[in-house]
N, C-alpha and C positions, 0 to 999 in steps of 0.2 A: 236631456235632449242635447243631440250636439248640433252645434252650430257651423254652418258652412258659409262660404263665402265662393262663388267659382270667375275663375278669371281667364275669358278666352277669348280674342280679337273675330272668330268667325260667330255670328246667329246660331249659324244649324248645330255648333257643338255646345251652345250656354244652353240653347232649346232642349236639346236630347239630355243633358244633363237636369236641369230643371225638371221633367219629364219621368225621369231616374229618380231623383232624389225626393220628388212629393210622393211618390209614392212606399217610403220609406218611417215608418212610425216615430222612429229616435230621433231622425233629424230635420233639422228647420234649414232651412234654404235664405237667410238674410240678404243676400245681393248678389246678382252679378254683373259683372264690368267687366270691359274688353282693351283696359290698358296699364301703364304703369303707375300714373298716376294717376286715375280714378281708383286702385286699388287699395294705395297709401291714404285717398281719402275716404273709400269704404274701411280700413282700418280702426281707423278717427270716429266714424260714428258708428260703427259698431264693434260689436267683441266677439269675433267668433274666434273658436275650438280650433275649426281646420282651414285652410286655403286651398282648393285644390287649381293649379295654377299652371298654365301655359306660358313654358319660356320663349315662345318665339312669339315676341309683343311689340306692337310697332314704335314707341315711343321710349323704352328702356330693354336694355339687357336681362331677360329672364331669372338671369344665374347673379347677375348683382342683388335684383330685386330680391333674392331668396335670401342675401345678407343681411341687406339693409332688413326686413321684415323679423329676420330675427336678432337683430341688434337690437330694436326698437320694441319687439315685441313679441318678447322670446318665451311667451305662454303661448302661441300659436304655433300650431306645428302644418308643415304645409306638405301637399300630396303632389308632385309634378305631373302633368301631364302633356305625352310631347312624343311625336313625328320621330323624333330622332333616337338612334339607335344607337348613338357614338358614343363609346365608352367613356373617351374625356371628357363628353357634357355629359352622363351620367356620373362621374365621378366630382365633378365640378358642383353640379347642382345638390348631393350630397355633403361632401365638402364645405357648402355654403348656408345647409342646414335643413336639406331636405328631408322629411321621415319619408318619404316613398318617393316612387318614382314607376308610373305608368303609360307602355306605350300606347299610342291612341286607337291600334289594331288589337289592341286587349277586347273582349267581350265585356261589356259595361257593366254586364252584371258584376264582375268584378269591384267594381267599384264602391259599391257600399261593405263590402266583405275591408277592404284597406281603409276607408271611415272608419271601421269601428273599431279595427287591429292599430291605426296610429293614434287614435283617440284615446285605447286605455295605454297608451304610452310605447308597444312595439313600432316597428318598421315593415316596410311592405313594398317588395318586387315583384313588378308581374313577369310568368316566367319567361317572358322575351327578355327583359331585362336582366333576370338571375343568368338566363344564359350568357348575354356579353359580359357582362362581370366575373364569370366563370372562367371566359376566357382570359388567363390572365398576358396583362402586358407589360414592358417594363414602368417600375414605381422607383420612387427617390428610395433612397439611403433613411431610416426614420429612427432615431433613440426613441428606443420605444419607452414608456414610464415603468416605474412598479408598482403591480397593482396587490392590493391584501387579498387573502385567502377569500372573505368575504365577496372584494370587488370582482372577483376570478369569478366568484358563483354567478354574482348578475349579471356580470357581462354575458357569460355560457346561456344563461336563462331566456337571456334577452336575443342571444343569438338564432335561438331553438324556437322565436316567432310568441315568446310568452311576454302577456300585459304584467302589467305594475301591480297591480291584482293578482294574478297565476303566481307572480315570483312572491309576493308577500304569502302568497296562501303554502307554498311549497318548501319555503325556507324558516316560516312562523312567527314573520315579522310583520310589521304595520306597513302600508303603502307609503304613508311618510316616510321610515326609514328606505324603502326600495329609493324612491324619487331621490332622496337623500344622497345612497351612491349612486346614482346615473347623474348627479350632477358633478359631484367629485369624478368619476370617470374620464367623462366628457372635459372635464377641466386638466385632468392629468395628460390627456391626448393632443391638450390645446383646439380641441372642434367644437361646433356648437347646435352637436347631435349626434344621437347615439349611431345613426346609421353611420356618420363617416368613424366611429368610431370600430364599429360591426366591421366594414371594409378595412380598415388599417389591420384591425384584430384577424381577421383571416387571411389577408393576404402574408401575413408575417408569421405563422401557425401559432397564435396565441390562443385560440378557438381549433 
């Protein structure tokens, strides 16, 4: 089962999500909270899988909270969801450890489809999103690391929207070894998630 936790300051969008998600067999719906810090304390008493998370929160910064969350508790991988279109808070909230990132004009059905793609370990755009990231605009100067022959493979795998699962079944390795290099990767890029690694990697044709 996975476990969710959804974090949004209006009713009608925890409702429609609730709504969404019990009607889902894999996953359990643990809490939802409409702030910064109820979040950090739904953390505390429970454990879930994914967050999926509203950065425009009245009581902290969105795009910190996606730090702090994964500094503290970096088996949680968290799904954004957010109004906003702008590529530097999509690349921000990345950057700061987002596995996805969906706008809130997405069809909701989408949403269970991105639970289960960040859950076995990929990332997930909804296409409004792929498209501003598409468009590209200017990025820093970045030394990029060297990666082995090996990490070349998973990151490409990982690129092409494949779990942790898919890559171990296609390469004929264990899922431990995959997780293995996605955290060496991730570590070589200095980020702390494969998405903003995915974005560094293609905006610089490494991918």
């Amino acid at each position: 089962m996975i476990r969710i936790i959804t974090v949004d300051d209006h009713p009608i969008v925890l409702e429609g999500l609730k709504n969404l998600l019990l009607n889902e067999p894999d996953v359990v719906l643990e809490k939802q909270v409409s702030s910064g810090k109820d979040t950090l304390q739904a953390l505390r008493e429970f454990q879930p899988d994914i967050i999926l998370l509203d950065i425009n929160l009245p009581d902290i910064n969105g795009i910190v909270l996606c730090g702090d969350i994964r500094k503290t508790y970096n088996q949680v991988s968290i799904v954004v969801l957010s109004n906003s279109n702008d590529r530097n808070i999509i690349l921000s909230a990345v950057g700061n450890g987002a596995s996805g990132y969906i706008l809130k004009n997405t069809p909701m059905e989408e949403i269970p489809d991105a639970i289960r793609k960040v859950h076995g370990g990929g990332i997930y755009f909804c296409t409004g999103t792929q498209k501003v990231l598409n468009n590209k605009g200017p990025e820093l100067t970045l030394q990029l690391p060297h990666l082995t022959r090996r990490e070349k493979e998973v990151l490409s795998l990982i690129g092409q929207g494949n779990t942790s699962q898919e890559i171990a079944s296609q390469l004929f390795i264990s899922t431990y070894t995959v997780d293995g290099h996605r955290k060496k990767i991730m570590e070589k890029f200095k980020v702390n998630s494969m998405a903003a690694v995915i974005k560094i990697a293609t905006e610089n044709s490494l991918m």
